[in-house]
C-alpha positions in Angstrom: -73.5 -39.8 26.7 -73.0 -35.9 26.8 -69.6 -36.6 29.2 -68.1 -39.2 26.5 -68.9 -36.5 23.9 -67.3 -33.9 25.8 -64.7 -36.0 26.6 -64.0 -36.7 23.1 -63.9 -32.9 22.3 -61.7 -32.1 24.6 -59.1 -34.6 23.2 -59.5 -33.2 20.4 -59.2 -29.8 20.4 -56.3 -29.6 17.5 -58.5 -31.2 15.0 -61.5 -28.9 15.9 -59.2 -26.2 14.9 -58.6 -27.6 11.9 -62.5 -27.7 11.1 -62.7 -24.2 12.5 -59.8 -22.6 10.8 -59.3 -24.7 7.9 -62.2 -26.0 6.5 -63.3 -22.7 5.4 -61.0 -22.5 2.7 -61.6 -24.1 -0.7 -57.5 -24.3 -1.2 -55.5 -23.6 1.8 -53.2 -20.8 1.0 -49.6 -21.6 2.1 -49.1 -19.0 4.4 -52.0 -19.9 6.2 -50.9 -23.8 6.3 -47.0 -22.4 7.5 -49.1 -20.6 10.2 -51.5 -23.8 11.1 -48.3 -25.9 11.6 -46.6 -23.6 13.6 -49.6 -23.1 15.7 -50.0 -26.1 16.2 -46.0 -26.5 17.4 -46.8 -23.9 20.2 -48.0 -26.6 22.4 -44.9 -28.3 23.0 -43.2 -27.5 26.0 -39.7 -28.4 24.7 -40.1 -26.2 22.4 -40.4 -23.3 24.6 -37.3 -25.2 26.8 -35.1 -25.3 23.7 -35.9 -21.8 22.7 -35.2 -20.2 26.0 -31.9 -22.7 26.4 -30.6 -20.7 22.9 -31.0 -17.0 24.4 -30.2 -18.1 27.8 -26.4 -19.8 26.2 -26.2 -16.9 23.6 -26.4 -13.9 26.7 -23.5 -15.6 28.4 -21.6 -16.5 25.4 -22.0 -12.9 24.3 -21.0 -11.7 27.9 -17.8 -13.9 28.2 -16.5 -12.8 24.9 -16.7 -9.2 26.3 -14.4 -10.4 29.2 -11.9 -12.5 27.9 -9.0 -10.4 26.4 -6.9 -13.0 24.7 -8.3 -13.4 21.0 -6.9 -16.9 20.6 -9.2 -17.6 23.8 -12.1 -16.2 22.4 -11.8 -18.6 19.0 -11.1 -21.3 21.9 -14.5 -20.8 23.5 -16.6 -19.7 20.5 -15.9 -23.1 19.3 -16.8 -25.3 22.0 -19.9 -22.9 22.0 -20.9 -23.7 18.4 -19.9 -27.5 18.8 -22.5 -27.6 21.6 -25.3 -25.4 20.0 -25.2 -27.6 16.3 -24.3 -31.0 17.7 -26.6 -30.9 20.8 -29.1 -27.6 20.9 -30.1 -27.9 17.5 -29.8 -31.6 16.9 -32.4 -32.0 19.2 -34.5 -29.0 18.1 -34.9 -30.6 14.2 -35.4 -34.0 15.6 -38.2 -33.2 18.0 -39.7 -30.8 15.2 -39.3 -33.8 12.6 -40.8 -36.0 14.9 -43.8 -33.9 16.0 -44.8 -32.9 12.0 -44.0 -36.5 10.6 -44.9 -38.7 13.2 -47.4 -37.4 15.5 -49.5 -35.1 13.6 -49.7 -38.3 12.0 -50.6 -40.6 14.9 -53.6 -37.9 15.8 -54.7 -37.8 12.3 -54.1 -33.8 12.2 -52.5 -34.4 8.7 -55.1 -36.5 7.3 -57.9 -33.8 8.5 -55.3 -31.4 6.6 -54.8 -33.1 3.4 -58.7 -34.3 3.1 -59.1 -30.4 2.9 -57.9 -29.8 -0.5 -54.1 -29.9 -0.1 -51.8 -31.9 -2.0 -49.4 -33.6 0.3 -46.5 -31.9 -1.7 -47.8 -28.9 -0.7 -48.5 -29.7 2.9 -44.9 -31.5 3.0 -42.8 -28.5 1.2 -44.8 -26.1 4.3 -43.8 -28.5 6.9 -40.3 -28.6 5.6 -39.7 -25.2 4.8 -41.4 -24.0 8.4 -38.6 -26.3 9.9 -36.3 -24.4 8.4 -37.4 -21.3 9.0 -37.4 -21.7 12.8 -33.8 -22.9 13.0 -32.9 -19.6 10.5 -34.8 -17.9 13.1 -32.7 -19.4 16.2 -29.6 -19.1 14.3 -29.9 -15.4 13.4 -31.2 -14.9 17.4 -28.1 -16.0 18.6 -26.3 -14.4 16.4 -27.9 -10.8 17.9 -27.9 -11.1 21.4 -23.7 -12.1 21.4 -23.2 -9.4 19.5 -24.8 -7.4 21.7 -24.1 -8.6 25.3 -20.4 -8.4 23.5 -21.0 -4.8 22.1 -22.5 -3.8 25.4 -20.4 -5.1 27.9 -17.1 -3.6 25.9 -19.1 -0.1 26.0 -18.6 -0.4 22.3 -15.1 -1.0 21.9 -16.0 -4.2 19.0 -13.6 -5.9 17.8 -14.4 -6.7 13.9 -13.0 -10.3 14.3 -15.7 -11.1 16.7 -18.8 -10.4 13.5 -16.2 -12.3 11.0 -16.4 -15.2 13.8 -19.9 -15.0 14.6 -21.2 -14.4 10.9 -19.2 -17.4 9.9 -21.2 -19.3 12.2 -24.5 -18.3 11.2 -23.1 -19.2 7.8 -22.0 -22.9 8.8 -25.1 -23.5 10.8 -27.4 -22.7 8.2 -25.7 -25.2 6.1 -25.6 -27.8 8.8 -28.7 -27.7 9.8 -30.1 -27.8 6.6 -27.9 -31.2 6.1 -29.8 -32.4 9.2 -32.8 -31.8 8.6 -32.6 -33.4 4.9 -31.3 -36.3 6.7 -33.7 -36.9 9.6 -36.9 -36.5 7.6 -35.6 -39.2 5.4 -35.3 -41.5 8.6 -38.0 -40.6 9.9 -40.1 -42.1 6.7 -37.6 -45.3 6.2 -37.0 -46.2 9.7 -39.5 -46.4 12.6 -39.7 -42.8 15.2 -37.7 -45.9 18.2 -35.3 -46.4 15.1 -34.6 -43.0 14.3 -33.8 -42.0 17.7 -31.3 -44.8 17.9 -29.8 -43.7 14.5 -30.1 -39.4 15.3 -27.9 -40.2 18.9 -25.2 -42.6 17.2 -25.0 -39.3 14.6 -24.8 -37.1 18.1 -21.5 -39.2 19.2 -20.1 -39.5 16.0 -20.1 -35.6 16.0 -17.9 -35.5 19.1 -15.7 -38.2 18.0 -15.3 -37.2 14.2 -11.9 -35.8 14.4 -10.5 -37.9 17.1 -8.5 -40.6 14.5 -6.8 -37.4 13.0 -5.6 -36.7 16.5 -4.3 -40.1 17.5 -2.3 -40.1 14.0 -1.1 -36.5 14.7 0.0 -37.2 18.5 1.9 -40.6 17.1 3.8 -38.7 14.7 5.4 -36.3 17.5 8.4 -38.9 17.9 8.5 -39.4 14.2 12.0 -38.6 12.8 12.3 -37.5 9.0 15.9 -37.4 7.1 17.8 -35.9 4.5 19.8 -36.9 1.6 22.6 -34.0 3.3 22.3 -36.1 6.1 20.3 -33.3 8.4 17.6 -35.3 10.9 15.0 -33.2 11.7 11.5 -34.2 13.7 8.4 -34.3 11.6 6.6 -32.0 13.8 9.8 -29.3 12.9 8.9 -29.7 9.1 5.1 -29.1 9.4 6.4 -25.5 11.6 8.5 -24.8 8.9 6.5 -24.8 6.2 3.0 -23.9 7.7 5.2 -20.9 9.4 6.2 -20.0 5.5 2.7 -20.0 4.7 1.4 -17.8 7.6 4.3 -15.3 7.1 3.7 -14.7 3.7 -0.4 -15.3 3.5 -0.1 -12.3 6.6 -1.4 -14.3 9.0 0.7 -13.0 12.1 0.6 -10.8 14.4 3.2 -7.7 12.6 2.7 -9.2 9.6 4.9 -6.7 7.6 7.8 -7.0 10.1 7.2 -10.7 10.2 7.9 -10.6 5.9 10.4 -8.4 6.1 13.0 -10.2 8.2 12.2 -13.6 7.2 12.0 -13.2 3.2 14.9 -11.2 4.3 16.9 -14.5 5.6 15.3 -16.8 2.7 16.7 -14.2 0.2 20.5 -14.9 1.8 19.9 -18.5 2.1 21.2 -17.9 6.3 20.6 -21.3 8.1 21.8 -21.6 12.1 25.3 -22.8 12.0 26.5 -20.3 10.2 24.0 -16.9 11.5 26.9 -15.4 14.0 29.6 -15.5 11.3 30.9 -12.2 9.9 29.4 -12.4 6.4 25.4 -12.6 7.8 26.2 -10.3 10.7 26.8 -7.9 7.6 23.7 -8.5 6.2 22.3 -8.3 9.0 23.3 -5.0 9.9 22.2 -3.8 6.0 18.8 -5.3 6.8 18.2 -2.9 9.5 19.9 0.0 8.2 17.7 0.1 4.9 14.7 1.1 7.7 16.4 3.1 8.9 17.3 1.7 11.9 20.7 2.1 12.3 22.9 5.5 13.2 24.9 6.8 10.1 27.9 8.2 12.0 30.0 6.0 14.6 28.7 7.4 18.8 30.8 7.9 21.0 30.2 6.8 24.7 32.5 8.5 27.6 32.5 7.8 31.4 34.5 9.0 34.2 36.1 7.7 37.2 35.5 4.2 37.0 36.9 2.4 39.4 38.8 -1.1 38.7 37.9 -4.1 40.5 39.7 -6.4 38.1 41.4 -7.0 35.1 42.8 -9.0 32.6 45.5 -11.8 33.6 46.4 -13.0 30.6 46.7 -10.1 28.0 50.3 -8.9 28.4 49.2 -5.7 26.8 47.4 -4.5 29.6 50.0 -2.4 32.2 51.0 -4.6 34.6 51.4 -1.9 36.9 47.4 -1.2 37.1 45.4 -2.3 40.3 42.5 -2.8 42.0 40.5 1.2 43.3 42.6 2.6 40.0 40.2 5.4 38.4 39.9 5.3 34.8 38.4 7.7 32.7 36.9 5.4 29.3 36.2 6.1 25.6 34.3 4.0 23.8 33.7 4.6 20.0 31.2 2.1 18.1 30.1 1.9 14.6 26.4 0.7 13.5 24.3 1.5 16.7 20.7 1.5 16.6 18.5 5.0 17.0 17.3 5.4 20.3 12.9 4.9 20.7 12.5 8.7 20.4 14.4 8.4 17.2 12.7 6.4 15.8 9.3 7.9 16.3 10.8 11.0 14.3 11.6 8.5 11.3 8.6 6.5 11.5 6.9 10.6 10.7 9.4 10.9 8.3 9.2 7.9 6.3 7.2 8.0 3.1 7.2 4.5 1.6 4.0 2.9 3.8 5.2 -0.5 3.1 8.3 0.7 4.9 6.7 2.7 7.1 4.2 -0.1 8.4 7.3 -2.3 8.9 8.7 0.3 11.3 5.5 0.9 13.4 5.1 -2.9 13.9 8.8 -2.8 14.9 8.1 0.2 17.8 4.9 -2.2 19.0 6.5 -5.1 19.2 9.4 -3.4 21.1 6.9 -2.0 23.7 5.5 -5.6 23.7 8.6 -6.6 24.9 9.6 -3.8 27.3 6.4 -4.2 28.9 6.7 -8.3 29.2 9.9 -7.9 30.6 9.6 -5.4 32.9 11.5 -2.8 31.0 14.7 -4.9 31.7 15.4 -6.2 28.6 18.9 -5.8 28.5 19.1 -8.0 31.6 16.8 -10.3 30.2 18.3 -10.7 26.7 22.0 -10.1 27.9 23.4 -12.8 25.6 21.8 -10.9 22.4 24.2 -8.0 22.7 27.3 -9.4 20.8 26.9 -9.5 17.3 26.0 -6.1 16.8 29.1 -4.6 18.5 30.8 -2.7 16.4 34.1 -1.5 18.2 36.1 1.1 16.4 39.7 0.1 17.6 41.9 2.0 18.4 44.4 4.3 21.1 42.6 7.4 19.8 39.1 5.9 19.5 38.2 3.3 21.9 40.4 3.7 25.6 40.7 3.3 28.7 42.6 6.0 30.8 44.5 6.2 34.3 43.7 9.0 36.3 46.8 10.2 38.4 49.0 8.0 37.5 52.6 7.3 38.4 55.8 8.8 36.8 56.7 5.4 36.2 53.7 5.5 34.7 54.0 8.6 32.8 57.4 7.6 31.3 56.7 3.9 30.6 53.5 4.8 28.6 50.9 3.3 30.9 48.3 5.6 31.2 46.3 4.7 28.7 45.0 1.4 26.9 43.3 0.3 23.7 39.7 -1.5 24.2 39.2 -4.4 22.2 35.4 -5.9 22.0 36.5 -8.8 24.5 37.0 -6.0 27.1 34.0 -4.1 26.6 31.9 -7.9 26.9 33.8 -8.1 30.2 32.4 -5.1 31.7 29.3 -5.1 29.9 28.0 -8.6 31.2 29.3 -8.5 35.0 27.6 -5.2 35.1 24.0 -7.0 33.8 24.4 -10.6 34.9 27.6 -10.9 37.4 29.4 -12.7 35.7 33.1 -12.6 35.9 35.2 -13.4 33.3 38.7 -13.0 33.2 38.5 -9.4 31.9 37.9 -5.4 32.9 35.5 -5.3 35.8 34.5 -1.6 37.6 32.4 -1.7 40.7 30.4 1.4 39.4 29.9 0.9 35.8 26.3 0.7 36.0 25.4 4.0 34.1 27.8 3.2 31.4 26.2 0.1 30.9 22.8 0.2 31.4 22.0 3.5 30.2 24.7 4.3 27.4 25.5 0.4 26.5 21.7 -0.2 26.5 20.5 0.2 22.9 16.9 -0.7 23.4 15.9 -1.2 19.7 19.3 -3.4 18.9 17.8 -6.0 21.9 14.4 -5.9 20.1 15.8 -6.7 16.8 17.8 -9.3 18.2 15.0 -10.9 19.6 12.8 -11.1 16.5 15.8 -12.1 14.6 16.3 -15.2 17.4 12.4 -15.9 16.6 13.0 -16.7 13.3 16.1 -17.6 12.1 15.2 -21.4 13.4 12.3 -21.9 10.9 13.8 -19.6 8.2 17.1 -22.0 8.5 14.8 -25.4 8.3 12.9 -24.5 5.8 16.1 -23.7 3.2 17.3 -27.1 4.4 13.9 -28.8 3.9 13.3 -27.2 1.0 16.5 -27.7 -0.8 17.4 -31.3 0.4 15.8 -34.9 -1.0 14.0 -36.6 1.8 15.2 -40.1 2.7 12.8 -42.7 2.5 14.8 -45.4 3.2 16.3 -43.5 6.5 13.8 -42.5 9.7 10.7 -42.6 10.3 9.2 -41.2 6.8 7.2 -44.8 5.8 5.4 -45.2 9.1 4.6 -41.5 8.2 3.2 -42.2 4.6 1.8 -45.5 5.7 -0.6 -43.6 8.4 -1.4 -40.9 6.3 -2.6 -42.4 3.5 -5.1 -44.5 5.8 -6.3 -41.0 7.0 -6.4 -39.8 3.8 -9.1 -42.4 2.9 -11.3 -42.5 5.9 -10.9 -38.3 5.3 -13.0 -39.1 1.9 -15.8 -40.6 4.3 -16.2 -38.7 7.6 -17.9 -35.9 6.3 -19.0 -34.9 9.9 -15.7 -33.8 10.1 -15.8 -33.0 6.7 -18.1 -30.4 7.2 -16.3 -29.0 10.3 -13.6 -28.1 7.8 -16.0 -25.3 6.1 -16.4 -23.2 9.1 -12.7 -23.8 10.4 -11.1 -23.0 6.8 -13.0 -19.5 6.2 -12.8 -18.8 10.0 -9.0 -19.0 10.7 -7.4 -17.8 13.5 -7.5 -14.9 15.1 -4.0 -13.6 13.7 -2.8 -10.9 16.5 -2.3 -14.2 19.0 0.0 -15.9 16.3 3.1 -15.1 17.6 6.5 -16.2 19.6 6.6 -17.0 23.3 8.5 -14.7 24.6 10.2 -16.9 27.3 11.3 -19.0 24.3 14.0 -18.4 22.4 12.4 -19.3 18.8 9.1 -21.1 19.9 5.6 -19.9 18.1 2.3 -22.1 18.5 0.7 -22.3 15.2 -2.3 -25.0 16.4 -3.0 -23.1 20.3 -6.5 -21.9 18.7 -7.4 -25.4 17.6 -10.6 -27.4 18.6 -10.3 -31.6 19.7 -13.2 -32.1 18.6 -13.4 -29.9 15.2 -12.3 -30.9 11.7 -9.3 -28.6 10.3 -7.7 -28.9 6.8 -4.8 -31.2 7.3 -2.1 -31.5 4.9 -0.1 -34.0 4.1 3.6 -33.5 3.1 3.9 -34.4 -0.5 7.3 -35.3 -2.0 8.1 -34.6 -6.1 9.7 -37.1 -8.4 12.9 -36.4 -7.2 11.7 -37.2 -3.4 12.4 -32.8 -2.6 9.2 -31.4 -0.5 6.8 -29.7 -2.5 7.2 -25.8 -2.0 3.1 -26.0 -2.0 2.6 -29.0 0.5 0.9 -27.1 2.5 -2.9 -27.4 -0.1 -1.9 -31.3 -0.4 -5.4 -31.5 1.7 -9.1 -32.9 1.0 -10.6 -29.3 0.2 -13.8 -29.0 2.2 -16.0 -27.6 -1.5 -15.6 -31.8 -1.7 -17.3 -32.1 1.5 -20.8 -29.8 0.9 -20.8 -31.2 -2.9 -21.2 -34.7 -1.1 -23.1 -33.1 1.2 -25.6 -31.6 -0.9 -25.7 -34.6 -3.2 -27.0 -36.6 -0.2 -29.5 -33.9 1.1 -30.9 -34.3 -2.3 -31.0 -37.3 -2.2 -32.8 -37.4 1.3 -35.2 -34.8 0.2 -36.4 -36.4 -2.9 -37.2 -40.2 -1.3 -38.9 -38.5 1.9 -41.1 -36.6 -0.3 -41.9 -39.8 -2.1 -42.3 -41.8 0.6 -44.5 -38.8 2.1 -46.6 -39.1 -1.1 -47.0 -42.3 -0.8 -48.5 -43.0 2.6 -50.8 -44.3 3.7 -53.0 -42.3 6.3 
């Protein structure tokens, strides 16, 4: 008899401490309750295994941050990190705390000893509930500490702000989501049976991985979709969402040189230059009068001289060249050019100089991205960018400007006037690209022209202009073509477009798991500094690199007026994700207010 009764005690030894603890009090205070519950939790391993999993994840989250350089590979990482701590770590967390204050408290009978005490059940449910949340705030805001500082320590310091913008939003977003969750479970938990419930919470843990998946089949069909124009221009759909989210990122700031980035293409939008006709005389000009108003560009023509050149070719088919010329002549060479760019050191003087700060921002994103480039290439960009050297030779023509001269030559020569001979810009290409590339053209070619070219020919800053211009002329030229033409809908691909689209655009209204997703990804971004061009591309930039499978981003849908042109704002035709929590809060509300009822209502 005395074993059973020990037995019994000792099987008991929650609801002893209940009588111990509890019983004392005439009305349990609510702090005290918080503090019974939580107690009470300590007892579960997996809480202790979920609670170490979080710092444990959160140390080597922190620490990889520190070492991975790249921005855009941080965002890449911190999201998988976040989908795995909300749809997996804490998932699991709420449901096994749901589970052990709803369902087996009330298997032992701790909450009937509890609310036999003097404690209405809305009372004992609102501590429950709120202590849920509370731990999960408390998990949340730990993680949140130790990346920060793993990441501050193992940078010595050196934070970069984007990385407490990223992680804040995430605190944000999974103090909202898990709140969701745990509104929704603890109504489950009192509608459905605890084997029911578990059924229900995993099918919820797949659909979390799978939410956004339909958006990515549509988007990966619609890579061979065609879309044309009433002016008869075929471009691919994939061209027109660049365009325009390009247009939106350029003038939002959100690029890497963001005030170079405006300049040059507002600049191009302003003189309506598309591709076909960007090498043609009139947009060179303009052009050349975009740079020069930074500054860029010398105000007196420079003159470039070289001596004893020797010939290894020249041309066969200009007649004005003497005939009488051959290969090992020396030459002695003039060259006079308009519009050259300032040299680098230059331009640091004028960058000092230069008092307008919207101007002078513009020119100190100009000098990094040039080191950028020098540094990507080598410091050979002239080799690298040959081809970019044309349009901004300026050749002032002429016997007295721009010459080539014999040394020693003939009487013949002396007396038949060929000593010396006017350059024209086709000869000064010659020279200039089978000095950089080998190439041989039927032109002037010297066998040691290689400090004439590459040092006085090699106007660093025009290459680095060229480039960026290259970069954007292609989307600044589709988007005044997009933007200024009717689409087609009769023509291409454009109703297989709409058809799939609008079938998106009404599941959108229901997956609110991705729904959700969209919060975090809309107020997070990108991390702008890693939105840029490739620069083995010509005019390539990757807008959607930083992007998550398995997250929900705002997707727009291109959205024609009543005269079938694109709308210039397109780009916010999207499901807003305010939709999303309104729905989302109407529902937790919802789930609140019939588990508290049902809570009230049972039966112990």
């Amino acid at each position: 008899m005395v074993e059973e009764n020990y037995e019994k005690k000792k099987t008991k030894p929650l609801q002893n401490f209940i009588k111990e603890k509890l019983i004392k009090y005439r009305r349990i205070p609510f702090v005290k309750l918080m503090k019974f519950s939580f107690k009470s939790l300590l007892k579960e391993k997996l809480f202790y295994i979920l609670n170490l999993a979080t710092i444990i994840i959160s140390i080597l989250v922190g620490i990889i941050l520190a070492f991975v350089k790249s921005g855009s590979s941080q965002v890449v990482i911190f999201n998988f990190y976040i989908l795995f701590f909300v749809c997996c770590l804490m998932f699991v967390f709420i449901l096994r705390m749901i589970q052990f204050f709803f369902s087996k408290n009330f298997e032992d009978k701790t909450t009937y000893i509890v609310l036999t005490n003097q404690v209405s059940r809305t009372k004992f449910f609102i501590a429950q509930y709120l202590l849920i949340i509370l731990i999960c705030a408390v998990n949340i805001l730990m993680s949140f500490i130790i990346i920060n500082i793993f990441y501050a320590s193992f940078t010595l310091f050196h934070y970069d702000i984007f990385i407490l913008r990223m992680t804040s939003m995430y605190v944000i977003y999974c103090l909202l989501a898990t709140f969701f969750l745990i509104n929704f479970i603890t109504f489950l938990i009192f509608i459905f049976t605890l084997q029911t419930t578990t059924i229900i919470c995993t099918l919820l843990l797949a659909l979390s991985f799978i939410a956004n998946i339909p958006m990515s089949f549509i988007k990966a069909n619609e890579k061979s979709y065609y879309v044309q124009f009433t002016s008869g221009d075929i471009f691919q759909l994939n061209d027109i969402y660049d365009a325009y989210s390009l247009y939106d990122h350029v003038n939002e700031g959100n690029i890497k040189y963001p005030h170079l980035s405006k300049y040059v293409y507002n600049y191009f939008l302003s003189k309506e230059m598309v591709t076909d006709q960007f090498h043609n005389t009139k947009n060179i000009n303009y052009r050349t009068q975009m740079w020069k108003d930074l500054g860029l560009i010398n105000a007196n023509p420079v003159v470039i001289t070289e001596t004893n050149l020797d010939l290894f070719s020249k041309p066969l088919r200009d007649a004005s060249v003497p005939d009488t010329w051959k290969i090992n002549d020396k030459f002695n060479i003039q060259i006079t050019l308009k519009d050259t760019f300032i040299t680098n050191e230059q331009l640091d003087e004028l960058i000092i100089k230069t008092v307008d700060q919207n101007a002078k921002k513009t020119l100190i994103e100009f000098r990094s991205f040039t080191n950028e480039i020098n540094k990507y290439f080598s410091n050979d960009l002239q080799f690298e960018k040959y081809d970019l050297f044309y349009d901004f030779l300026f050749l002032d023509s002429g016997i007295q400007t721009s010459y080539l001269e014999k040394l020693d030559p003939t009487k013949e020569e002396i007396k038949e006037n060929k000593v010396t001979y006017a350059l024209k810009k086709q000869d000064i290409v010659s020279f200039y690209e089978y000095s950089v590339a080998g190439i041989r053209n039927d032109g002037f070619r010297f066998t040691n022209a290689n400090n004439l070219v590459k040092k006085q020919l090699n106007f660093n800053l025009m290459y680095s202009a060229r480039v960026i211009e290259e970069y954007f002329i292609k989307y600044s030229s589709n988007y005044i073509i997009m933007s200024s033409n009717a689409v087609s809908k009769t023509s291409g691909d454009w109703n297989s477009y709409t058809k799939g689209r609008s079938m998106m655009r009404g599941l959108s209204y229901f997956n609110l798991y991705s729904g959700l997703w969209m919060v975090y990804t809309k107020n997070l971004g990108f991390y702008n500094n890693d939105i840029w061009f490739s620069p083995n591309s010509f005019s390539k930039i990757y807008l959607e690199d930083q992007k998550n499978l398995f997250l929900g981003y705002p997707e727009y849908d291109i959205k024609l007026t009543s005269t079938n042109m694109i709308e210039k704002n397109t780009t916010s035709n999207y499901v807003k994700p305010w939709y999303y929590l309104v729905i989302l809060f109407g529902i937790s509300t919802l789930s609140f207010s019939i588990a508290l009822y049902k809570f009230r209502k049972f039966d112990f």
